[in-house]
C-alpha positions as CSV (number, residue, x, y, z in Angstrom):
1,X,13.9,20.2,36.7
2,X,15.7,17.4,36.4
3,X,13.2,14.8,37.5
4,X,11.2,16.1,34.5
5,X,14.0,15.0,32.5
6,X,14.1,11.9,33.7
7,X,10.6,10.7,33.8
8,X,10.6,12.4,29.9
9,X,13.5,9.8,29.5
10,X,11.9,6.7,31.3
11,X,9.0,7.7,28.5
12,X,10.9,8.1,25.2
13,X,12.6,4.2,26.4
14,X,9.1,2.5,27.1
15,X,7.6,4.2,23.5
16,X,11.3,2.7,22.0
17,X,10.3,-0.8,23.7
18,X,6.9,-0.9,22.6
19,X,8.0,0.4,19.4
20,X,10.6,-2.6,18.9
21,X,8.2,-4.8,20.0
22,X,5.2,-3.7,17.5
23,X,7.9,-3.2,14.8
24,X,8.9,-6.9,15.5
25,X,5.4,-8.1,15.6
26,X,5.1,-6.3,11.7
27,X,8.3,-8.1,11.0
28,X,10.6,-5.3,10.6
29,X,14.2,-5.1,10.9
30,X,16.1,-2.7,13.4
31,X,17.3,-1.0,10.3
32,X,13.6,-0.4,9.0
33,X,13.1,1.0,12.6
34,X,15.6,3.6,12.6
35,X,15.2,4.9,9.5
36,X,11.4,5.4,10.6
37,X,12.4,7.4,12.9
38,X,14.9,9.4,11.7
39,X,12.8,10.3,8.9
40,X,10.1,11.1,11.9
41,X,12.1,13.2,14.1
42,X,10.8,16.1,15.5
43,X,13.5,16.9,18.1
């Protein structure tokens, strides 16, 4: 159980990184970001 967890961890951080790196690439500010996604949150 808890290796699920942690590869559903490793996931979540290499969508953030891509993320930030798209989001960077668009120009957008960290603050742009994380407002994205808490408006997006589904957990």
């Amino acid at each position: 159980m808890t290796n699920q967890i942690t590869v559903k961890a490793e996931e979540d951080v290499q969508e953030w990184i891509s993320l930030m790196q798209h989001a960077k690439d668009l120009g957008l500010t960290i603050e742009e970001i994380q407002h994205f996604l808490l408006q997006n949150k589904t957990t």
